[in-house]
N, C-alpha and C positions, 0 to 999 in steps of 0.2 A: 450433555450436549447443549449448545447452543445456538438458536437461531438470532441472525442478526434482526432486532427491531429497531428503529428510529424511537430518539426521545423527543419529549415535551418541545416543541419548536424548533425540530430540528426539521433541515429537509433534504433530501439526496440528491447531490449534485451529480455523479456518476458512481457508476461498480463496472465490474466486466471479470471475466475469469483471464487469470494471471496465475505464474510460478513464483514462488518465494522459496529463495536459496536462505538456509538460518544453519546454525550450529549446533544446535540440539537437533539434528535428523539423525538418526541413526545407521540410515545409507547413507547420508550426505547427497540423499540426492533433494531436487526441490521438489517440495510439495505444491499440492494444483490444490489452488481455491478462487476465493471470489473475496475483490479488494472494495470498498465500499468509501467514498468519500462523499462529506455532507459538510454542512457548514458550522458544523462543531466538532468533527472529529474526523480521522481516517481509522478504518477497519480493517483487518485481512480475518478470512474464516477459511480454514482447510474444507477442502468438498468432502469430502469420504468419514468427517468427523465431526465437521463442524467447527472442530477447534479452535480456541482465538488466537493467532499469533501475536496481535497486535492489534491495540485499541489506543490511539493517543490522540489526547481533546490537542485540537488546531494550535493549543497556548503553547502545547511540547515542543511542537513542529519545527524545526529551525529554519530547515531547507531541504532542496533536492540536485542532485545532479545528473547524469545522463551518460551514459557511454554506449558505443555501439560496437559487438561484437558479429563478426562477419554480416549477417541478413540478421541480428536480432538486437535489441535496443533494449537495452536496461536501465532500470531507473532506479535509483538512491535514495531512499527517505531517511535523512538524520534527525533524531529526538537530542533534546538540550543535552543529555548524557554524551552525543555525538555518537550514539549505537545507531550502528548504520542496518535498512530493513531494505533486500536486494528482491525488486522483481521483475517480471520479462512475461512477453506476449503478446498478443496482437492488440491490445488495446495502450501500450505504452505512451502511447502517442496521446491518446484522450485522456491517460491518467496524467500527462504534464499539464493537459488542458485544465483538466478539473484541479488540478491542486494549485494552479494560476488563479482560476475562478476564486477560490476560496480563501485568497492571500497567502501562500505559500512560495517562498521566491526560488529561485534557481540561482544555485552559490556559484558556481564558475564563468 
C-alpha cells in the first residue's frame, strides 16, 4: 500500500475525494478515492486500498475536458498517450480550478 507523500519542492495545490471510472475494474464500477494535484504532478489513490491509479508528472498532461451528465460533471484527464482518466464529484469544479492553477488547459 501506498500513501500519498509530497516530493522534494513539490506543493499541493488541491485533492478532494472523487470517482474514477477505468477499465481494469472488475465490476466496472468506479472506484472512490482521493485525487491530489500539485505543481508537479496529478495523483489518483483508491480509498479502501490505497492503490495508485494514476501518477503523471504535469509534463504528461496534455489536457482536460469537461462534460456534464444529468446533475453530475465529469472531468477528462488525457496523458500524451491520449489515455483518457474519467472522474466525477462534488469537487469537479475545483479540480478544473486546480489543474488551471497549475498550467493544464482545457482542449475544447
Amino acid at each position: 500500500m501506498a500513501n500519498f507523500q509530497l516530493q522534494e519542492n513539490e506543493t499541493l495545490v488541491g485533492s478532494g475525494m472523487m470517482a474514477h471510472k477505468h477499465r481494469q475494474s472488475v465490476t466496472r464500477q468506479p472506484t472512490r478515492g482521493t485525487i491530489y494535484v500539485t505543481n508537479q504532478r496529478v495523483c489518483y489513490y483508491e480509498s479502501w486500498s490505497n492503490h495508485v491509479y494514476m501518477d503523471l508528472p504535469l509534463s504528461e498532461v496534455t489536457g482536460y475536458d469537461t462534460k456534464r451528465v444529468l446533475f453530475a460533471t465529469f472531468v477528462y484527464l488525457y496523458d500524451r498517450n491520449n489515455k483518457c482518466y474519467a472522474f466525477s464529484g462534488f469537487p469537479a469544479k475545483n479540480l478544473q480550478d486546480w489543474l488551471e492553477q497549475v498550467g493544464v488547459r482545457k482542449l475544447s
